[in-house]
PDB file of N, CA, C and O in Angstrom:
ATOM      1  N   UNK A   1      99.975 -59.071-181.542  1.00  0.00           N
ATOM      2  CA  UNK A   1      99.719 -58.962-182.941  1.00  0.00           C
ATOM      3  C   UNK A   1     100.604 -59.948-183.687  1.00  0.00           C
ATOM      4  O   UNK A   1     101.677 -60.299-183.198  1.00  0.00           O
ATOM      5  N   UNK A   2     100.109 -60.471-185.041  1.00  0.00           N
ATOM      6  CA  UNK A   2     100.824 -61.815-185.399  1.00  0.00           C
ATOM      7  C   UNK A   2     101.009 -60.986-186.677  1.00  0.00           C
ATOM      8  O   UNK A   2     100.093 -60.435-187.288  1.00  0.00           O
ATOM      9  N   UNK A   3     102.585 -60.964-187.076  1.00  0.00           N
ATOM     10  CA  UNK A   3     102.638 -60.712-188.166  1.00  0.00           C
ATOM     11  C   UNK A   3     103.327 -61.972-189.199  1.00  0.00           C
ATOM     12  O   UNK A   3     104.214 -62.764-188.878  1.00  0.00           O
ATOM     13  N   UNK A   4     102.738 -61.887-190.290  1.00  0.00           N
ATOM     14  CA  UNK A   4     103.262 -62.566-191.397  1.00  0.00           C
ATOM     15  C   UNK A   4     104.542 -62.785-191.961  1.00  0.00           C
ATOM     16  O   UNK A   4     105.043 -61.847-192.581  1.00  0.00           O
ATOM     17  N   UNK A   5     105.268 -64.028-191.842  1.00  0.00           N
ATOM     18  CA  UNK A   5     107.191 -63.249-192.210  1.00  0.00           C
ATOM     19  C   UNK A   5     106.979 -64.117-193.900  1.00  0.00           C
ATOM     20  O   UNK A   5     106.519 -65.259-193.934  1.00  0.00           O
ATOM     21  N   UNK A   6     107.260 -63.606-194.785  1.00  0.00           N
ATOM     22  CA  UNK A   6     107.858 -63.668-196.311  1.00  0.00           C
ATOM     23  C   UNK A   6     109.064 -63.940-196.531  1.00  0.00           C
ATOM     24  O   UNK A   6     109.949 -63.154-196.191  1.00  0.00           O
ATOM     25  N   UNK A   7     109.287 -64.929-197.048  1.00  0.00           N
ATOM     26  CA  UNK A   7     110.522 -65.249-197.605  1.00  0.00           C
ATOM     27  C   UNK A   7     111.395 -66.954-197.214  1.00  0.00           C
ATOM     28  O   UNK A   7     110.675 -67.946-197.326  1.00  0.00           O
ATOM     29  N   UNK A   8     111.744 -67.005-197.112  1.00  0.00           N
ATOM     30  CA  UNK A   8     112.133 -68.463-196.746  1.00  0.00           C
ATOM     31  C   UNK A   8     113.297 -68.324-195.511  1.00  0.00           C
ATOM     32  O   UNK A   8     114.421 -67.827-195.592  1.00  0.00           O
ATOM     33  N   UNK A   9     112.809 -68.772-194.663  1.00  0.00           N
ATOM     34  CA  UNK A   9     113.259 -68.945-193.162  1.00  0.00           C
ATOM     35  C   UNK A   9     113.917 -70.396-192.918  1.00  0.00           C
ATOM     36  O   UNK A   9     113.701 -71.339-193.679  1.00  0.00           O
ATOM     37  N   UNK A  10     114.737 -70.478-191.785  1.00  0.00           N
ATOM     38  CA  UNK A  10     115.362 -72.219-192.262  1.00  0.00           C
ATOM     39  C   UNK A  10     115.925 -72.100-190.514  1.00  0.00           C
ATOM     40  O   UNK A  10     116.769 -71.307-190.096  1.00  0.00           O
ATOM     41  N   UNK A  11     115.297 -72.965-189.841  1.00  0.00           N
ATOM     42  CA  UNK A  11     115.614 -73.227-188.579  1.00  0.00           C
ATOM     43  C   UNK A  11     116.385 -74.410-187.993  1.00  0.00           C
ATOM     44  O   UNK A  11     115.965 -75.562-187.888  1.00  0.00           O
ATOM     45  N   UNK A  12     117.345 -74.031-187.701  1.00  0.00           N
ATOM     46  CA  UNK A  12     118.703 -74.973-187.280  1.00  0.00           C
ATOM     47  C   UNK A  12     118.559 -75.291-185.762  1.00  0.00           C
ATOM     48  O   UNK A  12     118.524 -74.412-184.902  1.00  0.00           O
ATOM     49  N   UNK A  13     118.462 -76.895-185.459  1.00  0.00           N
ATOM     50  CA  UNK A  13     118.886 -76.909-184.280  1.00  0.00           C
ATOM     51  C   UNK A  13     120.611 -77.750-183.857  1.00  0.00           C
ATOM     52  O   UNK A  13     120.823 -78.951-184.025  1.00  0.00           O
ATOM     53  N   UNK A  14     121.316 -77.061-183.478  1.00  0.00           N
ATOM     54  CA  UNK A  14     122.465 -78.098-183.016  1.00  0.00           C
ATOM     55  C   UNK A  14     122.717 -78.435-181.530  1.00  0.00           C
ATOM     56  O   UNK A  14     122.332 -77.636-180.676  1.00  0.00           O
ATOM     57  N   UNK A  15     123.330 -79.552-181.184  1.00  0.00           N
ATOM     58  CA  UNK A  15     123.824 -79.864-180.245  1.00  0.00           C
ATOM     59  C   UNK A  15     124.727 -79.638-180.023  1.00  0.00           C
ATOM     60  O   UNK A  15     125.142 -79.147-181.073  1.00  0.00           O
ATOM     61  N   UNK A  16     125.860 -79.602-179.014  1.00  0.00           N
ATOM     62  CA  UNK A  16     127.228 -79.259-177.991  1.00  0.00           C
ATOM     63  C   UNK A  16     127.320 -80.435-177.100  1.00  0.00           C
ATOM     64  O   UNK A  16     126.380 -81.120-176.696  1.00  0.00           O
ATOM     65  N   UNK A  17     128.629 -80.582-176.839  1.00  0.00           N
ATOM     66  CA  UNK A  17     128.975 -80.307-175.205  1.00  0.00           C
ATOM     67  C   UNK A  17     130.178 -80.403-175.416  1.00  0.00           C
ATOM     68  O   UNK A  17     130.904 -80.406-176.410  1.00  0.00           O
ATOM     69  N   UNK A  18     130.317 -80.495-174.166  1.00  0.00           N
ATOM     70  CA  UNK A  18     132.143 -80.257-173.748  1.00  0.00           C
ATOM     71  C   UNK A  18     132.131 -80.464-171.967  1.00  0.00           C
ATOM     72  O   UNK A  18     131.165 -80.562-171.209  1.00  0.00           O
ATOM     73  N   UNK A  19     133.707 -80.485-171.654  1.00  0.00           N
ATOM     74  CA  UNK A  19     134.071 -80.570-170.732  1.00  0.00           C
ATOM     75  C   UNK A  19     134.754 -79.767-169.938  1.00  0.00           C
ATOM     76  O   UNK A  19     135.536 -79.021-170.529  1.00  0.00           O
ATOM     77  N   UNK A  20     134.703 -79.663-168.579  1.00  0.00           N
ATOM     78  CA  UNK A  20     135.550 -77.968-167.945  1.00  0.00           C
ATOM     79  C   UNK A  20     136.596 -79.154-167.454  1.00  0.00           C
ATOM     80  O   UNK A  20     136.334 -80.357-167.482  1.00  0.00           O
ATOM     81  N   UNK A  21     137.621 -78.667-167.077  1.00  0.00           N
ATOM     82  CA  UNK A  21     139.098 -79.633-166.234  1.00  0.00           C
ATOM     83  C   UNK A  21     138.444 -79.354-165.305  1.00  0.00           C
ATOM     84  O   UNK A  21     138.025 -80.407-164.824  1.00  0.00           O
ATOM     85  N   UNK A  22     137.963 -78.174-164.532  1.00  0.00           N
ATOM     86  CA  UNK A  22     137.575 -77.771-162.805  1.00  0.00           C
ATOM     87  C   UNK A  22     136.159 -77.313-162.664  1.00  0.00           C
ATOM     88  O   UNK A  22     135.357 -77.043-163.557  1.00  0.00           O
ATOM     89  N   UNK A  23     136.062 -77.291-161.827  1.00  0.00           N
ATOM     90  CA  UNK A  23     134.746 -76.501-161.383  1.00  0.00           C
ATOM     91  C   UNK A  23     135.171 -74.660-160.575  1.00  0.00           C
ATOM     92  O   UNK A  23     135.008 -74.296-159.410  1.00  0.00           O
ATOM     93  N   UNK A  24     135.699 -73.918-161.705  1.00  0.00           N
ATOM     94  CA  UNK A  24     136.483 -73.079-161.397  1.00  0.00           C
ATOM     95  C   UNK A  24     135.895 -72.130-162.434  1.00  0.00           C
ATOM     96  O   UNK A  24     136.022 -72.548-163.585  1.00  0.00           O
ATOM     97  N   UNK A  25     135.261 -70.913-162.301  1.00  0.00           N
ATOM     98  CA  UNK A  25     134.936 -69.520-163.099  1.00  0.00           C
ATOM     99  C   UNK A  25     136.110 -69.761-164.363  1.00  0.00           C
ATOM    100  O   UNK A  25     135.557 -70.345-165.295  1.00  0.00           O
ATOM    101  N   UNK A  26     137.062 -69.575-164.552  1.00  0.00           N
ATOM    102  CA  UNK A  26     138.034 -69.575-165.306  1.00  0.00           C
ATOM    103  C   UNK A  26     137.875 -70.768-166.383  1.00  0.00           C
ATOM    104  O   UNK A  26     137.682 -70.670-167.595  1.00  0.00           O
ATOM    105  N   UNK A  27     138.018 -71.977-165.545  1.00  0.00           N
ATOM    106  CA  UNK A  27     137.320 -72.974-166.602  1.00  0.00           C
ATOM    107  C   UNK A  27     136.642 -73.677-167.292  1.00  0.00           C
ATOM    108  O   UNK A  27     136.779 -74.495-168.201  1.00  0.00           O
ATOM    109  N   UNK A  28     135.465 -72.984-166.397  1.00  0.00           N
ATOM    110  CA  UNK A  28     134.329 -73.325-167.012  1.00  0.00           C
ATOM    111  C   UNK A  28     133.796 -72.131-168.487  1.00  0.00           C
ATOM    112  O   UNK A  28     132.991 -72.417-169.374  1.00  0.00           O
ATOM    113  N   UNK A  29     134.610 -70.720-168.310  1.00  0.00           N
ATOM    114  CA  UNK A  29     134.587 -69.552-169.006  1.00  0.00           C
ATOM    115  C   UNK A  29     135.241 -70.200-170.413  1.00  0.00           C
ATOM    116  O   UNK A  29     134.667 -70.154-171.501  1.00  0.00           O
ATOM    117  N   UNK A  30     136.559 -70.815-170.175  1.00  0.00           N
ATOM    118  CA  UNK A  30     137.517 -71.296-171.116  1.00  0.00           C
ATOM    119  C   UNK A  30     136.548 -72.542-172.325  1.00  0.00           C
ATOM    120  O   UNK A  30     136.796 -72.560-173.531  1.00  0.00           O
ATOM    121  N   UNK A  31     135.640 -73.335-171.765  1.00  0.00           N
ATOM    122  CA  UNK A  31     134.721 -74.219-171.953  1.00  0.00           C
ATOM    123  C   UNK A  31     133.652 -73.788-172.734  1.00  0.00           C
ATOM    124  O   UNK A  31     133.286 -74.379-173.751  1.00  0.00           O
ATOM    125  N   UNK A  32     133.096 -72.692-172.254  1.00  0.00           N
ATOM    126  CA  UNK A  32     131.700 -72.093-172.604  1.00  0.00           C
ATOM    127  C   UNK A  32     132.131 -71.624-173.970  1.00  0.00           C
ATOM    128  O   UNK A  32     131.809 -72.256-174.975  1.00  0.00           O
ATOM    129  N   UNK A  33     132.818 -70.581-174.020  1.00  0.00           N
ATOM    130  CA  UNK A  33     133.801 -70.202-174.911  1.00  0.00           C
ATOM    131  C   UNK A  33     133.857 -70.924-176.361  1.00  0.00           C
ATOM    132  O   UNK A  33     133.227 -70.923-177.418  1.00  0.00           O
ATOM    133  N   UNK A  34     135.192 -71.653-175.674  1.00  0.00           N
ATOM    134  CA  UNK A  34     135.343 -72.744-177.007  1.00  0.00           C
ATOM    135  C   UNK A  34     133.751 -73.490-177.509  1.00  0.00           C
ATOM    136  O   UNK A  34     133.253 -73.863-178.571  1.00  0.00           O
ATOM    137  N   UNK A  35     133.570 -73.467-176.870  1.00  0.00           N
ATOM    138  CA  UNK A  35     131.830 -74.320-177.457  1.00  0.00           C
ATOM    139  C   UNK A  35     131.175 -73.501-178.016  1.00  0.00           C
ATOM    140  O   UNK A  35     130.684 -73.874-179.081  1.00  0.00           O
ATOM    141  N   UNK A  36     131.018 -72.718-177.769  1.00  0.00           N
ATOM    142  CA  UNK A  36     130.180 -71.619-178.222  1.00  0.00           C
ATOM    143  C   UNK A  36     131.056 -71.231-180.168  1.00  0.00           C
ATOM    144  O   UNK A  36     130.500 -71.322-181.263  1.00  0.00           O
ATOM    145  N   UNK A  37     132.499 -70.826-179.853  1.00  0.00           N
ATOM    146  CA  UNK A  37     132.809 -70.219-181.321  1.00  0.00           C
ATOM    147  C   UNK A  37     132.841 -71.797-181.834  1.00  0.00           C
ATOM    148  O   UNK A  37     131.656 -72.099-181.978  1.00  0.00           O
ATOM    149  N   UNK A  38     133.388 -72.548-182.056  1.00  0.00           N
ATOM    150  CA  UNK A  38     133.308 -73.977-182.251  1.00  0.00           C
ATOM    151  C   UNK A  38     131.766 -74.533-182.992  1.00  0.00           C
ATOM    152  O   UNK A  38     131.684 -75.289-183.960  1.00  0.00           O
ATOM    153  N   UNK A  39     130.822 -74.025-182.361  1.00  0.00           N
ATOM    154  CA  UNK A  39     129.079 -74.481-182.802  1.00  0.00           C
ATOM    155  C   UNK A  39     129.324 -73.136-183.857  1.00  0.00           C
ATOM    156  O   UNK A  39     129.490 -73.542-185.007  1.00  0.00           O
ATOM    157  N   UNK A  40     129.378 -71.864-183.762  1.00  0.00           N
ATOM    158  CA  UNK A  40     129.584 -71.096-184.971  1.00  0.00           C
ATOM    159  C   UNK A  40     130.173 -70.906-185.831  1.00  0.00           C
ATOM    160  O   UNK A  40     129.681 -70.694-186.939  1.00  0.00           O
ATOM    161  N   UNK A  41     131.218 -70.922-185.621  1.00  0.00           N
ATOM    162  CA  UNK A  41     132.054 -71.383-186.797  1.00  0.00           C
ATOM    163  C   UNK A  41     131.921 -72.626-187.743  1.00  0.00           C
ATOM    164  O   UNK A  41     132.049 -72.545-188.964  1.00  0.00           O
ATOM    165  N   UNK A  42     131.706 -73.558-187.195  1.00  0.00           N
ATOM    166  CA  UNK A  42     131.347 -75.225-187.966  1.00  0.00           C
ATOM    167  C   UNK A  42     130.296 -75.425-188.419  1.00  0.00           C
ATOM    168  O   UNK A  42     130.090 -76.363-189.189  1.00  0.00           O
ATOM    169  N   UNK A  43     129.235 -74.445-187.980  1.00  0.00           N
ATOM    170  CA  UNK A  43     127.951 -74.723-188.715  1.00  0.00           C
ATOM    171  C   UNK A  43     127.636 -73.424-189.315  1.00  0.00           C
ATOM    172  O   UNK A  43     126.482 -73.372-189.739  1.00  0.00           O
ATOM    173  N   UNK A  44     128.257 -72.476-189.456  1.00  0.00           N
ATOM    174  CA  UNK A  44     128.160 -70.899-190.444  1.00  0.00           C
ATOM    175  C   UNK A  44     127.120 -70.407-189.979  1.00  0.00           C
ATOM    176  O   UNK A  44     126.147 -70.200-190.704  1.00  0.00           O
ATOM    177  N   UNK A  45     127.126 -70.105-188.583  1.00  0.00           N
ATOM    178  CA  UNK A  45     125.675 -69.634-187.941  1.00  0.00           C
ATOM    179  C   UNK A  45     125.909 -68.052-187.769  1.00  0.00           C
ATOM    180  O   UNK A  45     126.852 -67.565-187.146  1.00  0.00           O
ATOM    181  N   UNK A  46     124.786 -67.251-188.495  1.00  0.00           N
ATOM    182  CA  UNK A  46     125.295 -65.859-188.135  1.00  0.00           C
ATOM    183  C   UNK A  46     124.795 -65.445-187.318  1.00  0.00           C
ATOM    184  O   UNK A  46     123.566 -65.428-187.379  1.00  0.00           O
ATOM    185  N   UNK A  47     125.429 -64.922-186.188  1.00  0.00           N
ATOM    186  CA  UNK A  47     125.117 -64.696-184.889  1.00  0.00           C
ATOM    187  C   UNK A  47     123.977 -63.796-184.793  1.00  0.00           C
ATOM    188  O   UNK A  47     123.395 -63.848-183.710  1.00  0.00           O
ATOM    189  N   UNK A  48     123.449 -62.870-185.776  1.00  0.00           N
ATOM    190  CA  UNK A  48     122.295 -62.152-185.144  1.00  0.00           C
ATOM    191  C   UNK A  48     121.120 -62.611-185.843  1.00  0.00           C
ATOM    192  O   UNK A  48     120.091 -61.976-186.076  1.00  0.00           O
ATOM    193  N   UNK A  49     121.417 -63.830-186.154  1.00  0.00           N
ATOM    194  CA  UNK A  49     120.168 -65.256-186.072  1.00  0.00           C
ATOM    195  C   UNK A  49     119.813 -66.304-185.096  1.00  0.00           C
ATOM    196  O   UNK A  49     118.906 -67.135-185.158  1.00  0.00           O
ATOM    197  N   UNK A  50     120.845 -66.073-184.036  1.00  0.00           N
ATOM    198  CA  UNK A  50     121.050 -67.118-183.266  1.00  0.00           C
ATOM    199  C   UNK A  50     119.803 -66.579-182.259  1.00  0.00           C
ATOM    200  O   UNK A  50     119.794 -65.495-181.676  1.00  0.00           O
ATOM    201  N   UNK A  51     118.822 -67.548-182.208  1.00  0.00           N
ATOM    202  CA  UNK A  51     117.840 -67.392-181.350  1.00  0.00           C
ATOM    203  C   UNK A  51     117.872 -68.080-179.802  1.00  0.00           C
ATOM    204  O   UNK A  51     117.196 -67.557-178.916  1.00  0.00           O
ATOM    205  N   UNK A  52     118.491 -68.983-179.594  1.00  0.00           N
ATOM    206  CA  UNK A  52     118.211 -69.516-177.979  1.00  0.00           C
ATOM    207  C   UNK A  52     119.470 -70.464-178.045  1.00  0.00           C
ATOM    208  O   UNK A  52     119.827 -71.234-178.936  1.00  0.00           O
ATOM    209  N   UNK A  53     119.986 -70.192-176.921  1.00  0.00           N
ATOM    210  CA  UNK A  53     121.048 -71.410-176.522  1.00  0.00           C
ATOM    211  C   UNK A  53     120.545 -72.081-174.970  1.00  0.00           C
ATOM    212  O   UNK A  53     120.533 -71.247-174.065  1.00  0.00           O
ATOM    213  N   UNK A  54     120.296 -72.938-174.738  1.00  0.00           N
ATOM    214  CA  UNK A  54     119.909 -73.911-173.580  1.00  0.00           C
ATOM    215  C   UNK A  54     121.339 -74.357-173.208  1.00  0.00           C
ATOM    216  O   UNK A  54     122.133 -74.676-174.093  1.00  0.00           O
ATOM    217  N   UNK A  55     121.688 -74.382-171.823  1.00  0.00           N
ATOM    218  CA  UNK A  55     122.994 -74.596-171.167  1.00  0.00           C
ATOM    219  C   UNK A  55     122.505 -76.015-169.709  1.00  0.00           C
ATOM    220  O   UNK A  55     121.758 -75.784-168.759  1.00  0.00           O
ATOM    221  N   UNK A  56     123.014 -76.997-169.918  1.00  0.00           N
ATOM    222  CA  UNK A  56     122.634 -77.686-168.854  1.00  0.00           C
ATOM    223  C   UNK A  56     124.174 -77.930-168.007  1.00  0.00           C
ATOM    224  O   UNK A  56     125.145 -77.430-168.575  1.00  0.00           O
ATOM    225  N   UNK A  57     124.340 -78.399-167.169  1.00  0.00           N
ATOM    226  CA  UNK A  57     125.551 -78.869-166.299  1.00  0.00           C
ATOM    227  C   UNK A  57     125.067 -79.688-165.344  1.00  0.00           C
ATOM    228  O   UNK A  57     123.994 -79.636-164.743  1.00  0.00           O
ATOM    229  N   UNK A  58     126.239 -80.683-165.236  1.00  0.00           N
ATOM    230  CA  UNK A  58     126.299 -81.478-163.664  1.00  0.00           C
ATOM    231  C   UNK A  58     126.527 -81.000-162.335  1.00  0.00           C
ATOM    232  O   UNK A  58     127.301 -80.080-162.073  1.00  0.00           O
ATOM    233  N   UNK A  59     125.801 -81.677-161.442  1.00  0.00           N
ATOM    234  CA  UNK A  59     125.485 -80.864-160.046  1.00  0.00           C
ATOM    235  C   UNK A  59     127.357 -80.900-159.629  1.00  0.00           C
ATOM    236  O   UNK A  59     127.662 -80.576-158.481  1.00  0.00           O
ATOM    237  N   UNK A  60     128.194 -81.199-160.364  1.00  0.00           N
ATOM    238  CA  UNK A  60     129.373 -80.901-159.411  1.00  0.00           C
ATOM    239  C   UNK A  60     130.337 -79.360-160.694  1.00  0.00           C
ATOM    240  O   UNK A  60     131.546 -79.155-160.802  1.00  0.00           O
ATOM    241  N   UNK A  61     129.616 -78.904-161.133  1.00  0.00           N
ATOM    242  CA  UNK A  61     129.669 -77.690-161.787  1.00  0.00           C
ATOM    243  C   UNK A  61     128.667 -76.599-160.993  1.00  0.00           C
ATOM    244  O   UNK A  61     127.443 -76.535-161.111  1.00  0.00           O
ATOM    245  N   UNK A  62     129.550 -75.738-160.132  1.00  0.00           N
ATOM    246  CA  UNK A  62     128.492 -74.984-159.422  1.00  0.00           C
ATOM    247  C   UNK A  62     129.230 -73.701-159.358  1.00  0.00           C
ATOM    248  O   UNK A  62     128.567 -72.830-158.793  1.00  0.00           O
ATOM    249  N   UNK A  63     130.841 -73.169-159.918  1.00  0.00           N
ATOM    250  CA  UNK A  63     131.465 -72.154-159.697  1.00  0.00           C
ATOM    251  C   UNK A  63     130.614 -71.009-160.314  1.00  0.00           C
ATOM    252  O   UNK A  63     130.617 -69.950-159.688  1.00  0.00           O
ATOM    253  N   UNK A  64     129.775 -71.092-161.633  1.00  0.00           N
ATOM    254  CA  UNK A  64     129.133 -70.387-162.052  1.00  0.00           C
ATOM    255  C   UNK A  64     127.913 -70.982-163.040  1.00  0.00           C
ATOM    256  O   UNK A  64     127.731 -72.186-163.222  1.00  0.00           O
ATOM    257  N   UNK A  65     127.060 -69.841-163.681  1.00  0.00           N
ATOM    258  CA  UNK A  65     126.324 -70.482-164.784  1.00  0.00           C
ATOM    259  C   UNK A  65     126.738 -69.926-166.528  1.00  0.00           C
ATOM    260  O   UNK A  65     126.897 -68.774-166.931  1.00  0.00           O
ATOM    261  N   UNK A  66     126.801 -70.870-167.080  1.00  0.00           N
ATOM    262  CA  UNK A  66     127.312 -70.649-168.248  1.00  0.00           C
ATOM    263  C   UNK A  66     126.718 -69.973-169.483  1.00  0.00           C
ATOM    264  O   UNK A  66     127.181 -69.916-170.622  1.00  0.00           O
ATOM    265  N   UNK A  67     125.629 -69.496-169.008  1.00  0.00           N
ATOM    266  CA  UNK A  67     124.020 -68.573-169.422  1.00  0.00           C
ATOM    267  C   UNK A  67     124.981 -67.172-169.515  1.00  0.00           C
ATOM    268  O   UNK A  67     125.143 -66.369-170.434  1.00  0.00           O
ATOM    269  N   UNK A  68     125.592 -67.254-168.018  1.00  0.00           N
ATOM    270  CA  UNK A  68     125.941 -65.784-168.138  1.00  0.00           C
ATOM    271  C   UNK A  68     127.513 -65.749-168.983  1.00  0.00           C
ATOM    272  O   UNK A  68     127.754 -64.802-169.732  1.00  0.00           O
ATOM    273  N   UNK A  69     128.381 -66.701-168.810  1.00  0.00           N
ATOM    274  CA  UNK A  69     129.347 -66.353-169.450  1.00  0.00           C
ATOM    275  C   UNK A  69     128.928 -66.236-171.079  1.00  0.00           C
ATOM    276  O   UNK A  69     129.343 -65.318-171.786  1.00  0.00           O
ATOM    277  N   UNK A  70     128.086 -67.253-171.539  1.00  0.00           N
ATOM    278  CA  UNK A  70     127.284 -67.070-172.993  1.00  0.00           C
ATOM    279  C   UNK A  70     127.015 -65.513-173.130  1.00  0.00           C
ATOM    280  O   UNK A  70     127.415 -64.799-174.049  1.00  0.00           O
ATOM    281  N   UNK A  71     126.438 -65.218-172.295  1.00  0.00           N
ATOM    282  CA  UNK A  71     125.768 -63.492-172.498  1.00  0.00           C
ATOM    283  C   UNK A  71     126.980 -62.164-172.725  1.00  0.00           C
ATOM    284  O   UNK A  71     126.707 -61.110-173.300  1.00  0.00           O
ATOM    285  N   UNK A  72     128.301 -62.492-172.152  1.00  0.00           N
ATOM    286  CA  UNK A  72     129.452 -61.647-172.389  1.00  0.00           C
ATOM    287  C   UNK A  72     129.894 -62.469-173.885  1.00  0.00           C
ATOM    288  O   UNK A  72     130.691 -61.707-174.432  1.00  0.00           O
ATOM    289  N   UNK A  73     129.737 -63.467-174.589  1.00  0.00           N
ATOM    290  CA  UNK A  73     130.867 -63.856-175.630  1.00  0.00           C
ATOM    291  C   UNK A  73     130.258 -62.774-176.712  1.00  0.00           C
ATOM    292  O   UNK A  73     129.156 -62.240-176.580  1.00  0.00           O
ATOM    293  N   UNK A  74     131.012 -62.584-177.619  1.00  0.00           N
ATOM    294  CA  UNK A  74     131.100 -61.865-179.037  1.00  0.00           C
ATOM    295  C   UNK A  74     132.009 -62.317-180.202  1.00  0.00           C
ATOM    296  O   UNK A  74     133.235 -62.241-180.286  1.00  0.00           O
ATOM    297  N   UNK A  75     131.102 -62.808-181.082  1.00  0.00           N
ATOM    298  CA  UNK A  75     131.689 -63.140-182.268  1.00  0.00           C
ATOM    299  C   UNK A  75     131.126 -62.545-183.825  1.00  0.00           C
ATOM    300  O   UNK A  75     129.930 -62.534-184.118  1.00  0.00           O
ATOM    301  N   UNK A  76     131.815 -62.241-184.402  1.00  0.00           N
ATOM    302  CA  UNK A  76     131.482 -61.505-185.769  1.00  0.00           C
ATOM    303  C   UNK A  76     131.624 -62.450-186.095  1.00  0.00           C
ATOM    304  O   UNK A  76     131.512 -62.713-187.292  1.00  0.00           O
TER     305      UNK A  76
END
């Protein structure tokens, strides 16, 4: 079912990146992190607008995926 939305809507896309020191859970967590409050904070994004974050990495980043550390962060 398609419903109709009213009112004025305003769709933001931004870019990231950053760098981990290791290929290590810990620093890649430390990474995800900072990027993540860093894109919210600087662009006044309120988090229960935030619709999709896309996470890419280099094949020598393999300690974890940064999808999931994204899925534990919390920011008011």
């Amino acid at each position: 079912m398609l419903e109709k939305f009213e009112g004025n809507y305003q769709l933001t896309i931004i870019r990231g990146a950053t760098t981990s020191k290791d290929n290590s859970v810990k620093e890649m967590e430390s990474a995800v992190v900072e990027l993540i409050e860093e894109l919210i904070t600087r662009n006044n994004i309120v988090v229960n607008n935030l619709l999709s974050i896309t996470f890419t990495v280099t094949n020598d980043l393999d300690a974890c995926f940064p999808a999931s550390i994204a899925r534990k962060c919390k920011k008011s």
